[in-house]
C-alpha positions in Angstrom: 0.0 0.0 0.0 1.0 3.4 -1.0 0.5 4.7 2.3 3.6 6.1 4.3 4.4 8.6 7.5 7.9 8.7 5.8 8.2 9.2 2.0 10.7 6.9 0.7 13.6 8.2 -0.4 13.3 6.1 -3.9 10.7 8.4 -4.7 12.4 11.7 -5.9 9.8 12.2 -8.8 6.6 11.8 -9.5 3.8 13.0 -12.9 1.2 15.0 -10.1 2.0 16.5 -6.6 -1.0 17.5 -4.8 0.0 19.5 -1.5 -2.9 18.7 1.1 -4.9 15.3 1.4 -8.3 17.0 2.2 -11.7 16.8 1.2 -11.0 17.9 -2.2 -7.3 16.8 -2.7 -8.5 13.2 -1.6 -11.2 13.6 -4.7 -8.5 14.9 -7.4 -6.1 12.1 -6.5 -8.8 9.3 -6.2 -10.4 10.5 -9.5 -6.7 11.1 -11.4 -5.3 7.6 -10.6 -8.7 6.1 -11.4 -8.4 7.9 -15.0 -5.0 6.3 -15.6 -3.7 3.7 -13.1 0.1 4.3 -14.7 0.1 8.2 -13.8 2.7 8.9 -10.8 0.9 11.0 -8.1 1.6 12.3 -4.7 -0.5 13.5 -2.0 1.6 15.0 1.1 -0.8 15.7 3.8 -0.3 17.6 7.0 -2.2 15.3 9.7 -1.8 11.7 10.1 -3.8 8.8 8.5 -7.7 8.5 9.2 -8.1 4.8 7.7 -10.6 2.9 10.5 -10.2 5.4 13.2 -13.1 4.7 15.1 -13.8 8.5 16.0 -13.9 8.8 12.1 -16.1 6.2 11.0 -18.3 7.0 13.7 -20.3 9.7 13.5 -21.4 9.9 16.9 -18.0 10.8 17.8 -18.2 14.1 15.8 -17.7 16.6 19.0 -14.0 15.4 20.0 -12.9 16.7 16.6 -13.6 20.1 18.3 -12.4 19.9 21.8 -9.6 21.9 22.8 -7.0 18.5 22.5 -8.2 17.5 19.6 -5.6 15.7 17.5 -7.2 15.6 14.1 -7.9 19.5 14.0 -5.5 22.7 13.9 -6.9 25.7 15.7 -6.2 29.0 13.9 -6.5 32.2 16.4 -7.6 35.5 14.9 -6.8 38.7 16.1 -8.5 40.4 18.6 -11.3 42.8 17.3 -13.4 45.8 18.5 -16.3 44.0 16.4 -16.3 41.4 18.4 -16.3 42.9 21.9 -12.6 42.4 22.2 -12.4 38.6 21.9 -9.9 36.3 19.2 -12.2 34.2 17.5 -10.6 30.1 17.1 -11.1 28.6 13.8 -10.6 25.0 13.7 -9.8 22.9 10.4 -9.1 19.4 9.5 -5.3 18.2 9.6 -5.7 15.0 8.9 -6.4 13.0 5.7 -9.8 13.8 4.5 -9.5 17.2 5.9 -13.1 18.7 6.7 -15.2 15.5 5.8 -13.0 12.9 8.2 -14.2 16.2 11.3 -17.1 17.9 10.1 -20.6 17.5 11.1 -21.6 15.7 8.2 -25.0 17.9 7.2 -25.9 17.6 3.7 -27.0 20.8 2.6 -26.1 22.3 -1.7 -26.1 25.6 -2.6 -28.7 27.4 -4.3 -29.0 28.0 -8.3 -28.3 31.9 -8.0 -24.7 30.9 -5.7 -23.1 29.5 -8.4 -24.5 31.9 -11.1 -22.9 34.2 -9.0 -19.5 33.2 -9.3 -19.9 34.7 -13.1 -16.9 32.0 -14.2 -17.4 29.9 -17.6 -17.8 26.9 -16.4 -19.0 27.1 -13.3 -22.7 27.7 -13.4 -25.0 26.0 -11.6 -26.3 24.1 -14.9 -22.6 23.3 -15.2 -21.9 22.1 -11.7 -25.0 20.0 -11.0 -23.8 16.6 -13.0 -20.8 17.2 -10.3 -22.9 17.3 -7.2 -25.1 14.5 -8.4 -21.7 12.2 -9.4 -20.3 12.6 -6.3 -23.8 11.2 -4.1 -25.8 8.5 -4.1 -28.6 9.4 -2.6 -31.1 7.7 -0.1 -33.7 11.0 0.1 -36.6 12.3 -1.0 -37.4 14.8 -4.6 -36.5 15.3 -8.0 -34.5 12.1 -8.9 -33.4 14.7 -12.0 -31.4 16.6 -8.9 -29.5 13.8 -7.4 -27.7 10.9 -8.0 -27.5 7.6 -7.0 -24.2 6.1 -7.9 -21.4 8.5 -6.5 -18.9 7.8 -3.9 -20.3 9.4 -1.0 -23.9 8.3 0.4 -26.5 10.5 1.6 -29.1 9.2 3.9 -30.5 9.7 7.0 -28.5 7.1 8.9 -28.9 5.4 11.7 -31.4 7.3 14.1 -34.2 9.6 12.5 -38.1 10.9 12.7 -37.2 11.8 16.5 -40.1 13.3 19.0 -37.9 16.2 18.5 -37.4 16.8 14.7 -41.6 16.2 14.6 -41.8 18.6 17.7 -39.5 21.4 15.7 -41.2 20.8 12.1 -44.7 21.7 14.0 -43.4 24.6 15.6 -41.9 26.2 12.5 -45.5 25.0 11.1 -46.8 27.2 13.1 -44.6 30.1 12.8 -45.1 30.0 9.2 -42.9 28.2 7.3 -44.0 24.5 5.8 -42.0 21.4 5.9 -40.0 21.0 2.5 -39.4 17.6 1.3 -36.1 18.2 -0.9 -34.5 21.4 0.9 -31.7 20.5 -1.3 -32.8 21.1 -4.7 -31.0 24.1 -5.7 -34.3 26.1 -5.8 -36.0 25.4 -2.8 -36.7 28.0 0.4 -38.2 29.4 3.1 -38.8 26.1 4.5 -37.5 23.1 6.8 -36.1 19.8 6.5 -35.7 16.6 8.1 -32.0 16.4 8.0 -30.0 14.5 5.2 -26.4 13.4 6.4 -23.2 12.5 5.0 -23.8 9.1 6.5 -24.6 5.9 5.0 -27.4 3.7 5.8 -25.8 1.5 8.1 -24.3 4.1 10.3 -20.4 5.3 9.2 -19.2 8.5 7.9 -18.5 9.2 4.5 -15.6 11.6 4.4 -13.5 11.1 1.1 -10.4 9.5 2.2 -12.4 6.3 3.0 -14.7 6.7 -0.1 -12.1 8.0 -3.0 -8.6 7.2 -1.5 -8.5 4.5 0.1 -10.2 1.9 -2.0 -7.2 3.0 -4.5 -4.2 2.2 -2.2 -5.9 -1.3 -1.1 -6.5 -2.6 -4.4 -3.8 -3.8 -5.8 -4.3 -1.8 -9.1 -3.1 1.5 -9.0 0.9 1.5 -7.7 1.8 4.8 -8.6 -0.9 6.8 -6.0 1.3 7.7 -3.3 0.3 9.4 -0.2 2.6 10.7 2.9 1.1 11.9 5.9 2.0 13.7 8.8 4.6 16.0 6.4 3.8 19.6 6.0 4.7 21.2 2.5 7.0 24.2 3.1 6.4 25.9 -0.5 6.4 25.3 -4.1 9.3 25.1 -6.2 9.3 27.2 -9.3 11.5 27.8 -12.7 10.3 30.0 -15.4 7.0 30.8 -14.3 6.3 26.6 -14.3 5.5 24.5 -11.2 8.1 21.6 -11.3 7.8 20.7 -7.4 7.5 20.9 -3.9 9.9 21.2 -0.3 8.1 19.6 2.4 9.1 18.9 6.2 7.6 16.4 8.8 4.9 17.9 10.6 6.9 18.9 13.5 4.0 18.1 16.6 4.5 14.5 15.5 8.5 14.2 14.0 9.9 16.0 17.0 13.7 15.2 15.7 12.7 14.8 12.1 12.9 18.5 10.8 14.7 18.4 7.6 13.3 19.5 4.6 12.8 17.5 1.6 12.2 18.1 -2.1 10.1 16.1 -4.7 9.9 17.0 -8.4 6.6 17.2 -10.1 6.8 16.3 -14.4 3.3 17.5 -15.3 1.1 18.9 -12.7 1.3 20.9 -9.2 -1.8 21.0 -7.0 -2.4 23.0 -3.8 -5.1 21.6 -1.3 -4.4 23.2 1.5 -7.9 24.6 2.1 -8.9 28.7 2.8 -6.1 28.9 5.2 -3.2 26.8 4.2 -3.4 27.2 0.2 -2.6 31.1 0.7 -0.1 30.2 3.2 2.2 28.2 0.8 1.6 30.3 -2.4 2.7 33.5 0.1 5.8 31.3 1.2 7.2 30.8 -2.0 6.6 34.4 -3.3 3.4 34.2 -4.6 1.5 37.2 -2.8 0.8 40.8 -2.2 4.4 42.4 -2.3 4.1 44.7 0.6 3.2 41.6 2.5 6.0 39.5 1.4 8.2 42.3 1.9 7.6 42.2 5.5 7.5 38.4 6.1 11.0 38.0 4.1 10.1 36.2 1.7 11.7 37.4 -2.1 8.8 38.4 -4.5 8.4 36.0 -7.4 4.9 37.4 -8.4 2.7 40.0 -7.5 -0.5 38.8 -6.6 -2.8 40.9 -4.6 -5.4 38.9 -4.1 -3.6 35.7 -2.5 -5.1 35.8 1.1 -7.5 38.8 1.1 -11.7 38.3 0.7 -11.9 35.8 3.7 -15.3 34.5 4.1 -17.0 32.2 6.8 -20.4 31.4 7.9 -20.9 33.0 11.3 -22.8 30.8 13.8 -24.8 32.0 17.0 -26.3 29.0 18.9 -28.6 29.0 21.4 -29.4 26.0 23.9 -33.4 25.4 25.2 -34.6 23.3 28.2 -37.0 20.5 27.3 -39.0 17.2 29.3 -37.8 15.3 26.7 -36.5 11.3 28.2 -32.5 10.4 28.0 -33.5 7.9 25.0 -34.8 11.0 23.1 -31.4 13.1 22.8 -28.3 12.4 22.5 -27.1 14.5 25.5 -25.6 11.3 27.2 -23.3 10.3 24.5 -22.0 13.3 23.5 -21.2 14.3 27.2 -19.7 11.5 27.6 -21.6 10.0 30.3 -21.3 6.9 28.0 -18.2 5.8 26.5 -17.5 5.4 23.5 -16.2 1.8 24.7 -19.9 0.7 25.7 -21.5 2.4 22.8 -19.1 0.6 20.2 -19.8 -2.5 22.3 -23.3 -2.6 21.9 -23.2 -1.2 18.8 -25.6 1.4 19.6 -27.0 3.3 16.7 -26.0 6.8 18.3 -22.5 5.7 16.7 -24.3 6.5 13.2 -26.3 9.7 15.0 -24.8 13.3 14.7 -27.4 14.7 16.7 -29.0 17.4 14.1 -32.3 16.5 13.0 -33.6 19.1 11.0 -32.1 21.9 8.9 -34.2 25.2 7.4 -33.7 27.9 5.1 -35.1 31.1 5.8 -35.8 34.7 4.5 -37.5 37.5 6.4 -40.9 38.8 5.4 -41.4 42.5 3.6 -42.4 43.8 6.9 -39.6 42.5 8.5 -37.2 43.9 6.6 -38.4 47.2 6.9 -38.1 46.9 10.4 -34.5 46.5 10.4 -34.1 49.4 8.9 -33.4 51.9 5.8 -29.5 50.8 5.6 -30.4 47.3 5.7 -33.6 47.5 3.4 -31.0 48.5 1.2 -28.5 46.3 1.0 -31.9 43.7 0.9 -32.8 45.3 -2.0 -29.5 45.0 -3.9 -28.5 41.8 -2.9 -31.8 39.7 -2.0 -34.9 41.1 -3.7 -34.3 39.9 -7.0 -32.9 36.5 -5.9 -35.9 34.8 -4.6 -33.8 31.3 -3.9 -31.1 33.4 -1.2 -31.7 32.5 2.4 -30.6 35.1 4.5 -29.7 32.8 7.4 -29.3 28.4 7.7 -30.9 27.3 11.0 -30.6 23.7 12.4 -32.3 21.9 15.3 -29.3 19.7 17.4 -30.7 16.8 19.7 -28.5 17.6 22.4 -26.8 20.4 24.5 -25.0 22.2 21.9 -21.5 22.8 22.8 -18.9 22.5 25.8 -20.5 24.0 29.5 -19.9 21.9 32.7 -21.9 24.6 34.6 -25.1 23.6 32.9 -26.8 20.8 34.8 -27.1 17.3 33.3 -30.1 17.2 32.0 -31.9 16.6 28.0 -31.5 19.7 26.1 -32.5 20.8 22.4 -30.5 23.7 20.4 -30.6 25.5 17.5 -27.6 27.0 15.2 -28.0 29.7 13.3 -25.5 30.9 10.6 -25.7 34.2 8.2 -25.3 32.8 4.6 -23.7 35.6 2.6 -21.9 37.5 5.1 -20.8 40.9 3.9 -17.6 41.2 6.3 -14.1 40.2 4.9 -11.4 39.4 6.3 -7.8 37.7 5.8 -4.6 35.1 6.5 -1.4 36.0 5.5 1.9 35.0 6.7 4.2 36.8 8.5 7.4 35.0 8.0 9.6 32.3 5.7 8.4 29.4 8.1 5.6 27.2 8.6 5.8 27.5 12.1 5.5 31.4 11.9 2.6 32.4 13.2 -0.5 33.6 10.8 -2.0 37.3 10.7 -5.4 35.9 10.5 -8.2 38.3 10.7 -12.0 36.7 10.5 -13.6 40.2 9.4 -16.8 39.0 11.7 -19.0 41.9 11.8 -17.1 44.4 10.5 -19.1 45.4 7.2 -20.3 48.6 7.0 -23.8 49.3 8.6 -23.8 46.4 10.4 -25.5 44.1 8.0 -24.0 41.1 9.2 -25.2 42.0 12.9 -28.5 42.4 12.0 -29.4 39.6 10.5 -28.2 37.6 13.5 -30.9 40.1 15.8 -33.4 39.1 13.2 -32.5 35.3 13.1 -32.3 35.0 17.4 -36.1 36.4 17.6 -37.6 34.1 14.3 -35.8 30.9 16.2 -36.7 31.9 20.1 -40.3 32.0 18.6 -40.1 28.3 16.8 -38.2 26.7 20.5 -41.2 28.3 21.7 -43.9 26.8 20.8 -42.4 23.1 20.6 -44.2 21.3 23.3 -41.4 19.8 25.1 -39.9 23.2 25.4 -39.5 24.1 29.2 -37.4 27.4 29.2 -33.9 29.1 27.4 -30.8 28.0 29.4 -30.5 31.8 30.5 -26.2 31.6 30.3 -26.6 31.0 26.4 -28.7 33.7 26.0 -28.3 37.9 26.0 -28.9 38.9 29.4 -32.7 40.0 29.0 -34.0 42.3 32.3 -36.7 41.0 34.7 -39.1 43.3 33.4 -38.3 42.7 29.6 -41.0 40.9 27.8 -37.7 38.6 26.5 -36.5 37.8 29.8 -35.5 34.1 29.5 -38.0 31.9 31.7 -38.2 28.3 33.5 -41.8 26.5 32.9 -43.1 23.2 33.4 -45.7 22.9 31.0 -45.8 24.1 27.4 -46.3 27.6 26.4 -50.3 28.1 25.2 -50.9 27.2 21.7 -51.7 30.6 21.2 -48.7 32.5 22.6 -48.3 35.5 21.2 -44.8 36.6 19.9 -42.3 38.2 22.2 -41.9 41.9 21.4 -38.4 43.5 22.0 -37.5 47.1 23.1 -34.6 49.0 21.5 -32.7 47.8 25.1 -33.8 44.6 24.6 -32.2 45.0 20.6 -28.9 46.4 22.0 -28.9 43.4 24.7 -29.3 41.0 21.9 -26.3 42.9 19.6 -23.8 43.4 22.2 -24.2 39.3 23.2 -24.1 38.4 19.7 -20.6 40.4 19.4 -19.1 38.4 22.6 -20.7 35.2 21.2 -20.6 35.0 17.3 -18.3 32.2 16.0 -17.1 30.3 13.1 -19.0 27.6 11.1 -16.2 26.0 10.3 -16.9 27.1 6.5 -13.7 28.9 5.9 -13.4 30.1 2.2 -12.5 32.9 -0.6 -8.7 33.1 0.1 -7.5 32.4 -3.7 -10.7 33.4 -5.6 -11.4 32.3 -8.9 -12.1 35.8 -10.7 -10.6 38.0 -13.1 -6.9 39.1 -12.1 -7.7 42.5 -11.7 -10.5 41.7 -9.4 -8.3 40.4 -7.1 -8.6 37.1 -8.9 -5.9 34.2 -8.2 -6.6 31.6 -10.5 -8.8 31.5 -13.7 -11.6 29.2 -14.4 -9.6 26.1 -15.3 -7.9 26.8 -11.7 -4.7 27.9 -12.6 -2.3 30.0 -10.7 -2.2 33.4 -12.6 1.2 33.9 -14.1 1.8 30.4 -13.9 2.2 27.2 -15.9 1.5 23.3 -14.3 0.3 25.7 -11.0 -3.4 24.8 -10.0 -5.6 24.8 -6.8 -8.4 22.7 -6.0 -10.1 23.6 -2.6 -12.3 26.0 -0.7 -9.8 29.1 -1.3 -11.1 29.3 -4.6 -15.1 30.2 -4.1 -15.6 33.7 -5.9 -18.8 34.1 -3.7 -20.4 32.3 -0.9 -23.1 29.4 -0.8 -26.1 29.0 1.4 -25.3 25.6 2.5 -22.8 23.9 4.9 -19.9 24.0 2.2 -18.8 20.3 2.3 -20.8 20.0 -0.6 -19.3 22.4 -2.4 -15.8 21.7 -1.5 -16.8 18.1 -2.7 -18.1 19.6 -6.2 -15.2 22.0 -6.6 -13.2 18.4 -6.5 -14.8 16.2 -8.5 -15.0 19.8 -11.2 -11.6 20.2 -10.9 -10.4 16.4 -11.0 -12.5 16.5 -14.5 -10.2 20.0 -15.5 -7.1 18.4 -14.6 -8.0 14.6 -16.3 -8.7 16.9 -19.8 -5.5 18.6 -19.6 -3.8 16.0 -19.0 -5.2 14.0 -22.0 -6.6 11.2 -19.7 -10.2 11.9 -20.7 -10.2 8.5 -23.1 -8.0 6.0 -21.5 
């Protein structure tokens, strides 16, 4: 098996180098050595091996991937920011091999038809990119069998545990703020609705990140030789003559080769791919003079190419959640498992199906009414007009229900809890991640941009988005209160003031009405508590060069030859889904762009 922690030293050269073993690099190289068995490639990933690691293939497991000693995730601290009442937001992203999709929360949710029509690249439309995301699924849902497909690599269902007394209790609720239950949420069309969750999990219970579905097969099969992959190595920067990619210098990753440091160098005949995901993929480019030249200038790094836009237009989802008390029994959440009050070692003995549970039942799509927009305001009625009006499909926020407490807090009691997530789709803030020396151990200047668009869009919607979901938790009949901590501080006499009941609200509750405190209450929490989705992207944006562009439709490096990237980095504009979808299109898209050129297309 191809499969090493040290690269042997026999192997000097190889036909493709892809730097990164993530959710899309694992695509590429599965796809690539699948179109020709006798083409040489390389995949040198940063984290160590995920084959049959039981808190992969698990997804019940999903939480330790976020803990502060988590193994299989690097943290990335931002600076601190006036936005966000002081505080460095942490952004965590996969290092190990299948990146995002061996850590993620597995929640199958696609784009919508005007986000990819958006990105304005030949190409790339959403007529263009739908045989992609059907290839890559087979699909055990509900809808339009003309949306979906049925015999891709990666399996969508519902897994293991489903039609819980809370995902019915939610879908009445929302039913009764307004909104109907949508069978196919996922159709690139649909909104203003809920659905019961889809997952990245198969029918009987294990996760379907890409290493175990495109990579793996490969290296156990006996048929394809040439696919190489080294893990736990880190790569340093690409090696350039004449404007052409030949190469890379990579160096054990040094948390886990402690006396191993010494850099290595591997030639590359025909192709050079970076898959190092929003963060790293700027990173290397920036290390091996590829960048803004002021910017290189101060790290130290000698200017090979002036790039502006390596780094800049930082995008993530930004996530507010918010925890409920319910009377719901242990055996209706999965607050016991994921607070570890039962081992993994019993669950795995008694094969529970939690292992094949990642706790989110239902995910929605929602927009605000005419009147509700106007009641946000003249600078925001604008930027709804320009942005939203016309685009009936656009979402303004994603909002899940999660079977369980959701998050880290050993001052809450034990108890059975419900919460909802809530994430701004299109955030108008930008931010950026640049480097600020030679070395990969040189810290990042990482800035997330959270909330720091002008007029406070991106704030906004979040107020907007707390009151629509506090009125949905309220009327589920095994609500019993807010836990008060996760919530803004409301007054006693507020008509928000969080509350403890032991019965359900009346049917006919009326809706909570908020004074401009209780509005500045709600703005000043969200800036202490507003987080990362994990949804990191935009860093080497596919546009036109003088639009800050970094690579062209066919994903290559401008200015370069044999240079490509094939991740996250390279989303123009954002998507109103969780983006493992899209980072698993933007593979199997760019494995098909990279087979062409390289004239595999007929063998």
């Amino acid at each position: 098996m191809g499969l090493h922690s040290q690269l042997p030293r026999e192997i000097e050269e190889v036909d493709v180098i892809i730097a990164g073993g993530g959710t899309t690099g694992c695509i590429v190289a599965g796809r690539l050595a699948e179109a020709d068995p006798n083409l040489s490639i390389l995949v040198i990933e940063h984290g160590a091996n995920n084959f049959n690691d039981p808190t992969i293939i698990h997804p019940g497991f999903w939480l330790r991937h976020i803990m502060p000693d988590s193994k299989t995730a690097a943290v990335h601290t931002a600076k601190k920011s006036d936005y966000l009442a002081g505080r460095e937001v942490t952004v965590p992203v996969g290092r190990i091999l299948g990146g995002g999709s061996s850590i993620n929360f597995m929640t199958y949710t696609r784009g919508q038809r005007s986000d990819f029509n958006h990105w304005k690249m030949p190409g790339w439309k959403a007529d263009d990119m739908l045989p992609y995301l059907r290839k890559l699924e087979t699909y055990h849902g509900k809808g339009d069998k003309d949306r979906h497909g049925y015999e891709g690599p990666i399996h969508v269902s519902r897994g293991l545990i489903h039609d819980t007394k809370a995902g019915d209790d939610f879908i009445q609720a929302v039913n009764k703020v307004g909104w109907p239950e949508i069978e196919d949420l996922q159709s690139l069309d649909a909104v203003n609705g809920a659905q019961r969750i889809l997952r990245y999990i198969s029918p009987d219970g294990k996760r379907q990140d890409t290493a175990h579905q495109y990579l793996h097969p490969r290296l156990q099969d006996g048929k394809h030789p040439n696919l190489h992959v080294v893990v736990e190595s880190q790569v340093v920067r690409i090696l350039v003559e004449d404007k052409t990619a030949n190469g890379v210098v990579f160096t054990p990753n040094s948390e886990l080769h402690l006396r191993e440091r010494q850099e290595r160098l591997v030639k590359a005949r025909k192709l050079v791919i970076i898959s190092c995901g929003a963060m790293g993929t700027p990173a290397v480019l920036e290390r091996s003079g590829i960048g803004e030249a002021e910017i290189l200038a101060r790290a130290g790094v000698p200017l090979r190419t002036d790039l502006p836009g390596v780094g800049n237009d930082y995008e993530d989802h930004q996530l507010a959640i918010y925890p409920y008390k319910t009377n719901l029994a242990p055996e209706d959440t999965a607050d016991a498992v994921l607070s570890g009050r039962i081992s993994a070692e019993q669950l795995i003995k008694d094969n529970s199906p939690h292992l094949g549970y990642n706790a989110q039942d239902v995910t929605c799509k929602f927009r605000p009414s005419k009147g509700e927009v106007a009641e946000l305001g003249p600078e925001f009625q604008k930027a709804w007009d320009d942005h939203f009006k016309e685009k009936p499909d656009k979402p303004l926020v994603i909002m899940a229900l999660t079977n369980t407490f959701p998050g880290f807090d050993p001052a809450v009691p034990v108890g059975q809890y419900l919460g909802v997530t809530v994430f701004s789709v299109y955030p108008f803030s930008r931010g950026h991640v640049h480097i600020t020396g030679p070395s990969p151990g040189d810290p990042l200047d990482f800035d997330t941009g959270f909330f720091a668009d002008r007029n406070a869009i991106d704030l906004k919607k979040h107020v907007w988005a707390y009151k629509k979901q506090r009125e949905i938790m309220r009327r589920l009949n095994t609500y019993r209160g807010e836990v008060a901590s996760w919530h803004p501080p409301f007054p006693p006499n507020s008509d928000a003031v969080c509350i403890e009941t032991n019965t359900p609200l009346p049917h006919d509750v009326r809706n909570i009405v908020y004074t401009a405190e209780d509005d500045r209450l709600i703005e000043q929490f969200l800036r202490e508590r507003i987080g990362t989705t994990w949804h990191s992207l935009g860093t080497c944006k596919m546009a036109p060069r003088e639009e800050r562009g970094v690579v062209d439709a066919s994903l290559g490096v401008y200015g370069f030859q044999k240079l490509k990237i094939a991740d996250l980095s390279i989303v123009p504009h954002n998507v109103a889904a969780n983006t493992n979808n899209t980072a698993l299109a933007v593979g199997e898209k760019a494995a098909d762009i990279f087979i062409e050129e390289l004239g595999l297309k007929n063998q």
